[in-house]
C-alpha positions as CSV (number, residue, x, y, z in Angstrom):
1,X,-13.3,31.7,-10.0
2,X,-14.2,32.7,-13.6
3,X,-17.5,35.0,-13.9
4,X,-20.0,34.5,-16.1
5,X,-19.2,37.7,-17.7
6,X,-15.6,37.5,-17.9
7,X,-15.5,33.8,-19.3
8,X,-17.3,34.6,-22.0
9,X,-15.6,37.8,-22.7
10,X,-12.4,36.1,-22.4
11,X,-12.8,33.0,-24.3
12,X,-15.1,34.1,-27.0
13,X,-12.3,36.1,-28.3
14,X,-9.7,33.0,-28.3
15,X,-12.2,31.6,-31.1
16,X,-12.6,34.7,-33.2
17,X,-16.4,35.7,-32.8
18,X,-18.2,38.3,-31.1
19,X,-21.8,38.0,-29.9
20,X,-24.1,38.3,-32.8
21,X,-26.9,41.5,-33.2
22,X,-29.9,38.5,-33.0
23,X,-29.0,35.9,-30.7
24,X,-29.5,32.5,-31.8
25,X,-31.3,29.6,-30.0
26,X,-28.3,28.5,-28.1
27,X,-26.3,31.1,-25.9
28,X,-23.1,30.1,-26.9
29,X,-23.7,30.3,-31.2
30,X,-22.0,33.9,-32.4
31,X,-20.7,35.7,-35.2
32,X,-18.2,38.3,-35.2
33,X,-14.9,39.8,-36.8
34,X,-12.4,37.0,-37.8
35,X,-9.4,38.6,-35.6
36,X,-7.9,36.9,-33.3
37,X,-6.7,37.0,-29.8
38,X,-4.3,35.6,-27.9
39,X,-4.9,32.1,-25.8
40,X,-4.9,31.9,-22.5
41,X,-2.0,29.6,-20.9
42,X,-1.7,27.6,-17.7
43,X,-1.5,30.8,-15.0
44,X,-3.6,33.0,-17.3
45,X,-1.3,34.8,-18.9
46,X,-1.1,35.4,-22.8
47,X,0.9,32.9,-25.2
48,X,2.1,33.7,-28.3
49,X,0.5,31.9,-31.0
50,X,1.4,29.0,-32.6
51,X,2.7,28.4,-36.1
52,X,0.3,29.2,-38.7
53,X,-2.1,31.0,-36.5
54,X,-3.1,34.3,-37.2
55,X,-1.5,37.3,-35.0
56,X,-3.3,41.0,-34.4
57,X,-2.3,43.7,-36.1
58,X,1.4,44.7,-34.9
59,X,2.2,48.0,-34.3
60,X,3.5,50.8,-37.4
61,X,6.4,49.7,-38.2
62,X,6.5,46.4,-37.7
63,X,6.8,43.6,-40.1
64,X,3.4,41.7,-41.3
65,X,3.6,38.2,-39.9
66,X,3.3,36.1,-42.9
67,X,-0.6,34.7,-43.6
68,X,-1.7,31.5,-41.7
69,X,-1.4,28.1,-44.5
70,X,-5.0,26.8,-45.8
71,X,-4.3,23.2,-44.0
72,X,-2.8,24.7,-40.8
73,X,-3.7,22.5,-37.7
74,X,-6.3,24.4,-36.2
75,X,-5.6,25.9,-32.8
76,X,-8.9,27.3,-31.5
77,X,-9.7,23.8,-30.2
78,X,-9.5,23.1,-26.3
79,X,-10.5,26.8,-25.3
80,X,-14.0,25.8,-24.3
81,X,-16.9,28.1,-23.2
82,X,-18.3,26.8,-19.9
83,X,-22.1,27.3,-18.8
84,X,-23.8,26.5,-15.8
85,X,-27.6,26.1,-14.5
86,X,-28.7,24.8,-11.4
87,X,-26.8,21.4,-11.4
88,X,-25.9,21.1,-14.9
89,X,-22.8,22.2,-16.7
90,X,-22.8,23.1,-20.7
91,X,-18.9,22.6,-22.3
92,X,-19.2,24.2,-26.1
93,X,-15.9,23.1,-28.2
94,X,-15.3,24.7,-31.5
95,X,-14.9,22.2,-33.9
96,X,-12.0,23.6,-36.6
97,X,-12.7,21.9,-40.5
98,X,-10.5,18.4,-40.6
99,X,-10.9,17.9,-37.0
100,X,-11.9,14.4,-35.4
101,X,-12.1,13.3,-32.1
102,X,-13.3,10.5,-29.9
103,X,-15.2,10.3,-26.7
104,X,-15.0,8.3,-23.4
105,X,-16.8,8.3,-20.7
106,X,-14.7,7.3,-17.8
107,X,-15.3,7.0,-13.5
108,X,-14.0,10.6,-13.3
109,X,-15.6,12.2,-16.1
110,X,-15.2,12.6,-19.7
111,X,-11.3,12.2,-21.7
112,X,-11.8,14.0,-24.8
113,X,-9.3,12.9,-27.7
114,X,-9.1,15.0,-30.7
115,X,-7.0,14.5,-33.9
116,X,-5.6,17.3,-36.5
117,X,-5.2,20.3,-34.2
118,X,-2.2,21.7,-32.4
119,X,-3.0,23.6,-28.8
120,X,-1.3,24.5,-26.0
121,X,-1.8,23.5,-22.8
122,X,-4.4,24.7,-20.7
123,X,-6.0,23.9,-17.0
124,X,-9.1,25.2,-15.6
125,X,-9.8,24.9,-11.7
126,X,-13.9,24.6,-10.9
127,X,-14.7,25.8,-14.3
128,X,-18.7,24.6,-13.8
129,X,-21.0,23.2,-10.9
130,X,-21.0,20.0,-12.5
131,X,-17.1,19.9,-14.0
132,X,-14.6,20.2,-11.1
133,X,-11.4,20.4,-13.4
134,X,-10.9,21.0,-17.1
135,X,-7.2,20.1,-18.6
136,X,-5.8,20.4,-22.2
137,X,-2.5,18.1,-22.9
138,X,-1.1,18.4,-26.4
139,X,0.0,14.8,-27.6
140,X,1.5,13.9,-31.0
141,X,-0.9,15.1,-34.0
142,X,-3.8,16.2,-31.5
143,X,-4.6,17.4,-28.1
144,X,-6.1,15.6,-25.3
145,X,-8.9,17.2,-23.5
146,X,-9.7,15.8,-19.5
147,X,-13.0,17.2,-17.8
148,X,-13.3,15.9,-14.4
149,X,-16.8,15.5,-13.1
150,X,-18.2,14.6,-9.5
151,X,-19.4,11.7,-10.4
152,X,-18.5,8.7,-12.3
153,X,-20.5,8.7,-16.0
154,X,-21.6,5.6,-18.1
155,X,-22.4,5.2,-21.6
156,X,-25.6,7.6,-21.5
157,X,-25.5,8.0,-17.7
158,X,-24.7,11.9,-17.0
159,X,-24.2,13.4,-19.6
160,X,-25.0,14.1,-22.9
161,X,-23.1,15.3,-26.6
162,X,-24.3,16.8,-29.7
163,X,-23.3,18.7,-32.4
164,X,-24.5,22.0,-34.1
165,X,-24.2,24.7,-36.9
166,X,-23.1,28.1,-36.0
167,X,-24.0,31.6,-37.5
168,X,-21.0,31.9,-39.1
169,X,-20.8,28.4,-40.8
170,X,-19.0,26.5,-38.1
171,X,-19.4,23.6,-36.3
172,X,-19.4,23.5,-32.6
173,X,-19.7,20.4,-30.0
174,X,-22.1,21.3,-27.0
175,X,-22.0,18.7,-24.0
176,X,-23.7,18.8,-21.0
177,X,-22.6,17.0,-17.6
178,X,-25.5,16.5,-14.6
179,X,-25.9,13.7,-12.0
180,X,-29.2,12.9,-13.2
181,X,-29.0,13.5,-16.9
182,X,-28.8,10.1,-19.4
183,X,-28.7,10.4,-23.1
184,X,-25.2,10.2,-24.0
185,X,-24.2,11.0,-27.6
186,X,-26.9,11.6,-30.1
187,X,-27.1,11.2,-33.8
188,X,-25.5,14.8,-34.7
189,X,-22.0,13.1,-32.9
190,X,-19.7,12.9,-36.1
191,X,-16.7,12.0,-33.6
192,X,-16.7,8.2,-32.0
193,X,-17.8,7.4,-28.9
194,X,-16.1,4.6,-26.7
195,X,-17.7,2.6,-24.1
196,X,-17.0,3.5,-20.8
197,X,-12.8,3.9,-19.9
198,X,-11.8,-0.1,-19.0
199,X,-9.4,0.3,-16.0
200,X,-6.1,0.3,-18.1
201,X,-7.6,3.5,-19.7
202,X,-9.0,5.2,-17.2
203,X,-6.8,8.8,-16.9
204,X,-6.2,10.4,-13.2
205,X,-7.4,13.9,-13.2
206,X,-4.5,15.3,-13.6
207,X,-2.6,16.9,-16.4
208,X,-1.5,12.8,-17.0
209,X,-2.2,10.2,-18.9
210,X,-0.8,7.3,-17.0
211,X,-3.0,4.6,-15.7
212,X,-3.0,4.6,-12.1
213,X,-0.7,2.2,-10.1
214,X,-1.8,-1.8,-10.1
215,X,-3.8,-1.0,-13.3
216,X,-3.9,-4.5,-15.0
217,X,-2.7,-4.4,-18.5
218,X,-4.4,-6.0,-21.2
219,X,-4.2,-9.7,-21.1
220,X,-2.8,-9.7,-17.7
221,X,-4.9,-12.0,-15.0
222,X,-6.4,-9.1,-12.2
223,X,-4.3,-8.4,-9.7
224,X,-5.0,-10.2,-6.2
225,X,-5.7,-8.0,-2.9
226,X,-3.6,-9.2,0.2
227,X,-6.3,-9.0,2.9
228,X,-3.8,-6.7,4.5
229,X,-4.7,-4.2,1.6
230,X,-8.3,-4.4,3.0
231,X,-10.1,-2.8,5.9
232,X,-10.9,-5.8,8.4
233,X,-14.7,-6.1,7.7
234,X,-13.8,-7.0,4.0
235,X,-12.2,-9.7,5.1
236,X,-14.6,-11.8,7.0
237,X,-16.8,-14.9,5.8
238,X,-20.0,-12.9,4.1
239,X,-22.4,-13.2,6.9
240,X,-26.5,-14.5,6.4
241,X,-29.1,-14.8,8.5
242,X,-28.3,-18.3,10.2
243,X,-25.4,-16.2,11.3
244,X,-26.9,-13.4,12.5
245,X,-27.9,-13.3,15.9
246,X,-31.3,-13.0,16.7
247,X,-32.6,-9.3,16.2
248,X,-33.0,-7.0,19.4
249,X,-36.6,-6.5,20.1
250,X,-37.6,-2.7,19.8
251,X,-38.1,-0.7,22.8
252,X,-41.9,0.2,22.0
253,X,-42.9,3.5,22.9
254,X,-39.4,5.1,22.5
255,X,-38.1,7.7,20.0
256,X,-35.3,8.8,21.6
257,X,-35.8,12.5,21.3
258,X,-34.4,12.8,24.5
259,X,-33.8,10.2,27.5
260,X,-36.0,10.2,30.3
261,X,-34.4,11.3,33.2
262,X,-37.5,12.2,35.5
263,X,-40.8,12.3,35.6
264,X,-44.1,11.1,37.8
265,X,-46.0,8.2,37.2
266,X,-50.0,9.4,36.4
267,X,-52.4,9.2,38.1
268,X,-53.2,8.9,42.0
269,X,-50.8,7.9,44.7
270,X,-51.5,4.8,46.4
271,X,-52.4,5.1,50.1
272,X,-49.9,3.4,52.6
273,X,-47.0,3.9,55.7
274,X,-44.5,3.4,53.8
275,X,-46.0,3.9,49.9
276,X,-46.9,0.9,48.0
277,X,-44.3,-2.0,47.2
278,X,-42.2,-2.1,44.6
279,X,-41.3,-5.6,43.6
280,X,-37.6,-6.8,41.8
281,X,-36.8,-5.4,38.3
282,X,-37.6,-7.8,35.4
283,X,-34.8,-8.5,33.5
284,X,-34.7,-9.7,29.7
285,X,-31.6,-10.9,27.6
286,X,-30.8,-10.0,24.1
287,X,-28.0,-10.7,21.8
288,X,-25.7,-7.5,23.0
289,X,-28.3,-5.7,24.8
290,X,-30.4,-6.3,28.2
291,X,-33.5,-4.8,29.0
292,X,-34.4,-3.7,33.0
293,X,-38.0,-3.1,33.4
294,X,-39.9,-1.2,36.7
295,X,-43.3,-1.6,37.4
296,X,-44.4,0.9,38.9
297,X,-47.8,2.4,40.8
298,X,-49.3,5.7,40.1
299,X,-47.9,8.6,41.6
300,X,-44.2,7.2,42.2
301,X,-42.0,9.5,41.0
302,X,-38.4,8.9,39.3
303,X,-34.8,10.5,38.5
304,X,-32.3,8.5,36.4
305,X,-29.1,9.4,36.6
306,X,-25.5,8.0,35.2
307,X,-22.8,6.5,36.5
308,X,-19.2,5.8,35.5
309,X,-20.1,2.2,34.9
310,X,-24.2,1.9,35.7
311,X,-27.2,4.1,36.3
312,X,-29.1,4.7,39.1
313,X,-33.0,5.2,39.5
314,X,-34.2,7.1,42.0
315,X,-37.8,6.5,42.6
316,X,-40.1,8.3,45.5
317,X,-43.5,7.4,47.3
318,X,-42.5,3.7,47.6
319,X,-40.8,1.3,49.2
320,X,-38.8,-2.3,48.3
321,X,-38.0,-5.4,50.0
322,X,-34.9,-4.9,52.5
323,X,-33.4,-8.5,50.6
324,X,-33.5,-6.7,47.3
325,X,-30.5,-7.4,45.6
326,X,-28.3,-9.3,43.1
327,X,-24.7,-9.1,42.9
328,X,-24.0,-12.0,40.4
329,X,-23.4,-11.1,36.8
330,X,-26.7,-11.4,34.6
331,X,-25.5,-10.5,31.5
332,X,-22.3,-9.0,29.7
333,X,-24.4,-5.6,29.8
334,X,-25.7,-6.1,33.7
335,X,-23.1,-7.4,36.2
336,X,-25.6,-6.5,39.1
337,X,-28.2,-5.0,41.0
338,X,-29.3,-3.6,44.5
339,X,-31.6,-1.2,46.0
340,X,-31.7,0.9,49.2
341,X,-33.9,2.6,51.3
342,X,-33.9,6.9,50.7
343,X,-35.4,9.9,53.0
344,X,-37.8,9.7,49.9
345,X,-38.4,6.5,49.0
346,X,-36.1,4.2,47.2
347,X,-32.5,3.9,45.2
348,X,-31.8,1.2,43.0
349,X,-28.3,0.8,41.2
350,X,-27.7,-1.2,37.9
351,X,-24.0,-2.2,38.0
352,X,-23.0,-2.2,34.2
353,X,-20.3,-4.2,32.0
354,X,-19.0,-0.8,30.6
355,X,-19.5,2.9,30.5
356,X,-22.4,5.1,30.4
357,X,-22.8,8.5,29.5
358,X,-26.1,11.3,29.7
359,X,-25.9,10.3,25.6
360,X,-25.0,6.4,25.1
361,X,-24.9,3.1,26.6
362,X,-28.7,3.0,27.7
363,X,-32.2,4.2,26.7
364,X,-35.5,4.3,28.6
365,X,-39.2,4.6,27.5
366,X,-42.0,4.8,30.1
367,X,-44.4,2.8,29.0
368,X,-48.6,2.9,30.0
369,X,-50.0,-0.4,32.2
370,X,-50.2,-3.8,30.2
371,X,-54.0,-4.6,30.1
372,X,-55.5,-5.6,33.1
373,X,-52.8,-3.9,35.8
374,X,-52.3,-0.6,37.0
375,X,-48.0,-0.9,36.8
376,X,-46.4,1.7,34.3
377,X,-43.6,-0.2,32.9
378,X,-40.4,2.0,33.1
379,X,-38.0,0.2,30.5
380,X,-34.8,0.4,30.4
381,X,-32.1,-0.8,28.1
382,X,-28.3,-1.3,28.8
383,X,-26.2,-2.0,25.7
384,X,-22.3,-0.6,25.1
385,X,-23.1,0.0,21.6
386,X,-26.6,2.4,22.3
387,X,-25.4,5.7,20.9
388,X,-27.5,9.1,20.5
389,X,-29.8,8.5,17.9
390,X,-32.0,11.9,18.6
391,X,-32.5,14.1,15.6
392,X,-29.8,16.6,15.3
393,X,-31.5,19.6,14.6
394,X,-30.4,22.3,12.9
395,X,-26.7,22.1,13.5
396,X,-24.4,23.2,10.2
397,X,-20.4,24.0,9.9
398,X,-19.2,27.5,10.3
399,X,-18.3,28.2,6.6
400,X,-14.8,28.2,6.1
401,X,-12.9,30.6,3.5
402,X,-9.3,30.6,2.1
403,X,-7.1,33.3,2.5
404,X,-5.4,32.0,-0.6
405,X,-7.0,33.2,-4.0
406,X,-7.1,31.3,-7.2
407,X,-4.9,32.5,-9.7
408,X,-7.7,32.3,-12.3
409,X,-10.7,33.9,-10.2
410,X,-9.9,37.4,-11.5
411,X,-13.6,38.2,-9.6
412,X,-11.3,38.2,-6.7
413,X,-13.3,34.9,-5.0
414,X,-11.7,33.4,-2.4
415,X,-10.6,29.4,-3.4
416,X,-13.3,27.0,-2.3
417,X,-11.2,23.9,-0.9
418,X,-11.8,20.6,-2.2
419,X,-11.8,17.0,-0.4
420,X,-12.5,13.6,-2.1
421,X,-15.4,11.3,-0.1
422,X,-15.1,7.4,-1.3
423,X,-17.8,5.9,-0.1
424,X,-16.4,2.0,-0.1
425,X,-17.4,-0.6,-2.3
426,X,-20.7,-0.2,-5.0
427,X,-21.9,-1.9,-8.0
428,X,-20.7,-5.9,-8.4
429,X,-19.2,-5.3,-4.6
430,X,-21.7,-5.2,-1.9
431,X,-19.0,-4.7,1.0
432,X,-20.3,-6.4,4.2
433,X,-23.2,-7.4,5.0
434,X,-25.3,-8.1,8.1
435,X,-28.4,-5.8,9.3
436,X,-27.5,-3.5,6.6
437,X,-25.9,-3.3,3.1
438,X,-22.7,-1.6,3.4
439,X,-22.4,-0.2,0.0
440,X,-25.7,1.5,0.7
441,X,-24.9,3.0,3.8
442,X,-21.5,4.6,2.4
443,X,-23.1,6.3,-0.4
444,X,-26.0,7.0,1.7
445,X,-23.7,9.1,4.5
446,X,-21.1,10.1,2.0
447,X,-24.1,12.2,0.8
448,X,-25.3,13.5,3.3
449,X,-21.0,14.9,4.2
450,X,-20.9,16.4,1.0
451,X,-24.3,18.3,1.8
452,X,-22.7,19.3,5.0
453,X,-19.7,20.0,3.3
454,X,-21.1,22.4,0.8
455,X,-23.2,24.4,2.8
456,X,-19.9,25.6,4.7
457,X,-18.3,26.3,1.5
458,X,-16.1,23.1,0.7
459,X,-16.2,21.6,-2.4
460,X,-16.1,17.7,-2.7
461,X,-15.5,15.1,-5.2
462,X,-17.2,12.0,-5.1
463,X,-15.7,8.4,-6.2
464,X,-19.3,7.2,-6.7
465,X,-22.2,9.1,-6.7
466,X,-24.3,5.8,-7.6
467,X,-24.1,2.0,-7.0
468,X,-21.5,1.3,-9.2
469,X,-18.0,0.2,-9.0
470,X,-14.8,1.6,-10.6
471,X,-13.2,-1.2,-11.7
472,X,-14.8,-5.3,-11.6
473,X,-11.2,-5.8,-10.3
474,X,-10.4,-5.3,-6.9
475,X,-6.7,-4.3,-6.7
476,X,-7.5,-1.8,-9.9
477,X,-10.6,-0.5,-7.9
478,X,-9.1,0.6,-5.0
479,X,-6.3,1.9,-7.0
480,X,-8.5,4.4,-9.2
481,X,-9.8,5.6,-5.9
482,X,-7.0,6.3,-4.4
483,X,-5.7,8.2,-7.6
484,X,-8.8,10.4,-7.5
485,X,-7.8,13.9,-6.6
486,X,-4.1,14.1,-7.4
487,X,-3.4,17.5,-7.5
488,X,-7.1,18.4,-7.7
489,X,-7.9,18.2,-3.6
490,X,-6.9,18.8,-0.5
491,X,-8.0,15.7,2.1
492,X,-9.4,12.5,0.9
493,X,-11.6,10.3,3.5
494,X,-13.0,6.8,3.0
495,X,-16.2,5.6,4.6
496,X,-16.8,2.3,5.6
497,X,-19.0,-0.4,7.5
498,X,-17.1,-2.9,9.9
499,X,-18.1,-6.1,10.1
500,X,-16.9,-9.3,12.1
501,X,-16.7,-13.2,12.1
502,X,-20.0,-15.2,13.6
503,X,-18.3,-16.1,16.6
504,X,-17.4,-12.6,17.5
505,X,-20.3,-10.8,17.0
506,X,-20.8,-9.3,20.4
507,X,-17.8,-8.0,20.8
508,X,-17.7,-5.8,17.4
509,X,-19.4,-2.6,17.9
510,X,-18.5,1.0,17.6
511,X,-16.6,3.6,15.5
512,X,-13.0,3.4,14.8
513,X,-11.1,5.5,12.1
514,X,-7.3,4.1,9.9
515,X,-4.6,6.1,9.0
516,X,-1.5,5.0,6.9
517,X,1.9,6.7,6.5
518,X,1.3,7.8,3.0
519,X,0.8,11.3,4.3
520,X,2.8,13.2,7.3
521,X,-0.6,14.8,7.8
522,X,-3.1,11.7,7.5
523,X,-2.4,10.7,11.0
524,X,-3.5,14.3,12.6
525,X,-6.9,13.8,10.2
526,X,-7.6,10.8,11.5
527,X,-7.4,11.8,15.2
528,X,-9.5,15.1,13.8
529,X,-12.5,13.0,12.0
530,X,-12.6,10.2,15.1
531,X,-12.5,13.1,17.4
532,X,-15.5,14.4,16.0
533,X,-17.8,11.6,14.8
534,X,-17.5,9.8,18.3
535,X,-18.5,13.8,20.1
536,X,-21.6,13.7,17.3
537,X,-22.3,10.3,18.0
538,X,-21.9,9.4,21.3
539,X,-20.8,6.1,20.1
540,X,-18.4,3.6,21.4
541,X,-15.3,5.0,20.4
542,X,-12.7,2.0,18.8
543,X,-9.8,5.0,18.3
544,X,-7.3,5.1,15.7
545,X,-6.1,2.2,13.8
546,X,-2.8,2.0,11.7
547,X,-2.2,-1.3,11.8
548,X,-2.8,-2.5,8.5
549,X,-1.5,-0.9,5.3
550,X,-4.9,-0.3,3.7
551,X,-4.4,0.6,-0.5
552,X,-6.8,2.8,-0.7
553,X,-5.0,4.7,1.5
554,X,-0.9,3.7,1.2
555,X,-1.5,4.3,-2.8
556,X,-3.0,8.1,-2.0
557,X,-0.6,11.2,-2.4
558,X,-3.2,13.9,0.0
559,X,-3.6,13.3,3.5
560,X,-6.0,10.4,3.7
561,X,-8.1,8.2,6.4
562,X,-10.6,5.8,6.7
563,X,-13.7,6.2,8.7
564,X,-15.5,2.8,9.5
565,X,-19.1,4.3,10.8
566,X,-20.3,1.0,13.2
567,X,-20.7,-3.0,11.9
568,X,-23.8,-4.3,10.6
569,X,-22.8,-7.8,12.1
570,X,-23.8,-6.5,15.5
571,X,-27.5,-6.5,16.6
572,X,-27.9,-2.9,18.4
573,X,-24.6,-1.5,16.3
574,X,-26.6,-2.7,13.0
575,X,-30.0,-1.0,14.2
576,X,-28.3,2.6,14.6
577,X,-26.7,1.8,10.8
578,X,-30.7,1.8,10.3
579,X,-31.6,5.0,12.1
580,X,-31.6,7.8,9.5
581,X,-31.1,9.9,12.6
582,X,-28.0,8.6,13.6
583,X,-26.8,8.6,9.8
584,X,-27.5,12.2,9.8
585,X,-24.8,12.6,13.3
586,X,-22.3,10.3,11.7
587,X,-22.2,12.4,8.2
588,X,-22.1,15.7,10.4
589,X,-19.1,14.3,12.5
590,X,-17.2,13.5,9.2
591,X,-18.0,16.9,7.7
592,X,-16.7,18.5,11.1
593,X,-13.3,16.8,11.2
594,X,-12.7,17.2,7.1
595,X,-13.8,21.6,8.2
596,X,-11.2,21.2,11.1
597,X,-8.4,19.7,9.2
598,X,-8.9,22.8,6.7
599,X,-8.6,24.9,9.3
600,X,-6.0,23.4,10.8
601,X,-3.5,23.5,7.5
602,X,-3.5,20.0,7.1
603,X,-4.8,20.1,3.8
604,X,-2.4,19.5,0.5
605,X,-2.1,22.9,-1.2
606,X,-4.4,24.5,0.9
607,X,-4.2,28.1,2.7
């Protein structure tokens, strides 16, 4: 990666100025001898100029190039000087005399189109914190300049153009690129600006200008999406509250830290032969979850411990009815119950409807006496869907570093790989909806995987870093997303909320992950990211799906997948959507899988 130092070195000489004895106000204004150098091309290496530019001084002997024509097409333009502070990115253009140019502000950044100069073509990898690529194309009587940001920019939204004098009597164009910047082009602008890129002229990030595939042209009706092209929640009947089942009533008391596994009841044991009786559990039925609660006297101690398919509760100092027991199903989540006598006490078993683990499928909160009794309430709750919701700490990803070096980090830094996160929907399309918003909860994890993401050195670009859409047409949205990248990033992974019809509500809960052909390698990151989420999670695990040919994915050239993170049509699945906690488990699973793919050479271009 370019150095401060040797950026500026390097490109202050392509424009013929040296750094001034008093600096001016603005870093990048100079003066200087009027020599100049010789451009950079593609790989870095020295061009020869171009007609009508001025050469250096040949060796003795040599014939004098002829002098550079008055009108000559200026070539100086397109070498920019690159500038970053904390977040923000400053791009200073020389502006030659006769030069015009337009601006547009597009979902990938800002396409630069300038008029009257000739240039060579030129591309820049990570050039600034807050412009991940930087491209020059010549095109008939102009260049074209791309610089690719991390996040989509709107008429004034994130970034900002103006124009100033130099020292030496030129003109220069400063822009400045940050997530949270707004502004735009000011006054001092004597180029055009364009509203922001419609979808027909919308460049990928690459060194092309061709709209992506499915773009609609202009006057062409927008294109309709097969609900094949779509992940399944997208496809169902918008849900609303007469739909939604009734909301699962919170376990008071619990945080789920950490599940109670054992513990004493306070204060003092109960005299008796046998220890005090311990009457039936209580049993209460929710939409997708069913709550068991004990009541139980002071001094009774207890051990919960899980089963393939139930949990047992060991309890000691009492004693229970010989009859105890219930063998017909009482729920979906509860198919049965029975207790037995111990050396110790008592036993009882809660026969399940499907797995539990030490991390998922129940939760438990001991609870003080209701007024008026001197019962503890140990409550328990069975649901398939529970996952672990504790706090995760401070876990982080091992960084991981290239053995492959940039061919333009003459530092000697080794190349940061790069993925694209597309958190789904945004703007004019909520996605599904239930218990939570699901164009919220993308952006909201996709986040939180690129924080994880950069702290172990991984760059990532971003399809949306705000709730916005790329395109009011569907087929043309998913389309610019899956263009995003190209040639610019190793993985890209989608993120998602599932959702399902009314009349299968129960039954959709849990994290699955889609993988399309488009990619020999897309299959092996899907298996990596599910592999990992579900192990952070401890969520019901759905597995890998392929049997739909989702666009966003069958359109996309880099090893691609689509994570769906849980449905926010299910009562328990939609309160851990909620849970910032489990949010935080779910973006640390992604990030882990994208790391391991890296690792594992399943990246385009990479290592």
């Amino acid at each position: 990666m370019w150095t401060r130092t040797a950026l500026l070195t390097t490109l202050l000489g392509v424009s013929g100025a040296a750094l001034g004895a008093t600096p001016p106000a603005d870093p990048f204004l100079r003066s200087g001898p009027q020599t100049q150098q010789p451009s950079l091309g593609p790989m870095g290496v020295p061009v020869q100029p171009s007609a009508g530019q001025p050469m250096l001084p040949t060796a003795v002997g040599s014939p004098s190039p002829a002098p550079a024509p008055a009108a000559a097409p200026a070539t100086v333009f397109g070498t920019p000087r690159f500038n970053t502070t904390g977040s923000s990115t400053r791009v200073v253009f020389d502006l030659p005399p006769g030069v015009s140019y337009t601006l547009t502000p597009t979902f990938t950044g800002l396409r630069l189109d300038a008029r009257g100069v000739t240039v060579r073509s030129l591309h820049l990898t990570r050039p600034g914190a807050s412009v991940a690529d930087y491209t020059l194309t010549p095109v008939t009587n102009g260049a074209q300049a791309i610089l690719v940001t991390p996040f989509p920019l709107g008429s004034t939204d994130g970034w900002t153009a103006h124009e100033t004098n130099i020292s030496n009597g030129g003109q220069v164009l400063i822009l400045t690129f940050g997530s949270t910047l707004t502004g735009g082009a000011d006054a001092t602008v004597s180029g055009s600006v364009q509203s922001v890129a419609s979808p027909s002229a919308v460049p990928i990030p690459v060194a092309s200008v061709n709209p992506p595939p499915g773009t609609p042209q202009p006057g062409t009706p927008p294109v309709a999406v097969p609900n094949s092209d779509l992940p399944p929640g997208d496809t169902n009947t918008p849900l609303t509250p007469s739909t939604l089942p009734a909301t699962t009533p919170a376990l008071a008391g619990s945080t789920d830290v950490s599940r109670l596994t054992l513990g004493v009841i306070p204060g003092t044991t109960l005299a008796g032969v046998d220890g005090p009786v311990v009457g039936p559990p209580r049993v209460g039925k929710n939409p997708g979850l069913t709550r068991v609660v004990l009541d139980l006297p002071p001094g009774t101690g207890f051990r919960l411990t899980p089963l393939p398919l139930g949990l047992r509760v060991d309890l000691t100092g009492v004693s229970a009815p010989s009859s105890s027991l219930q063998s017909s199903p009482l729920s979906p989540e509860l198919q049965g119950w029975s207790v037995s006598p111990t050396l110790t006490g008592i036993s009882y078993t809660f026969v399940t409807g499907s797995a539990i683990t030490l991390r998922s499928g129940w939760r438990d909160v001991l609870l003080p006496p209701a007024p008026g009794s001197t019962l503890s309430r140990l409550a328990i709750d069975l649901a398939p869907a529970l996952a672990d919701t504790s706090p995760l700490g401070g876990l982080a990803l091992a960084p991981l570093v290239s053995q492959r070096r940039s061919v333009l980090a003459f530092s000697g830094n080794p190349a940061r790989p790069r993925v694209v996160l597309d958190p789904g929907h945004g703007g004019i399309d909520p996605g599904a909806q239930g218990l939570v918003n699901e164009k919220v909860v993308t952006l909201d994890v996709a986040r939180r995987v690129r924080s994880d993401l950069s702290a172990a050195g991984i760059d990532v670009l971003m399809t949306r870093d705000a709730d916005t859409q790329l395109s009011r047409d569907k087929a043309t949205d998913l389309s610019m997303r899956a263009a995003l990248g190209t040639h610019v990033a190793q993985l890209y992974v989608s993120i998602h909320v599932n959702s399902t019809e009314g009349a299968s509500l129960l039954r959709g809960y849990g994290i699955e992950t889609w993988w399309n052909r488009n990619n020999p390698n897309s299959q092996a990151l899907a298996q990596l990211l599910q592999r990992d989420v579900i192990a952070s999670t401890a969520a019901f695990s759905r597995g890998l799906q392929s049997g739909r040919s989702l666009a966003v994915l069958r359109e996309n050239k880099l090893p691609a997948a689509l994570v769906e993170v849980g449905f926010t049509s299910h009562p328990v699945d939609g309160q851990n959507l909620l849970d910032s906690n489990y949010l935080d488990r779910v973006a640390f699973g992604i990030a882990s899988g994208i790391r391991d793919a890296l690792a594992s050479q399943l990246g385009a271009n990479w290592r």
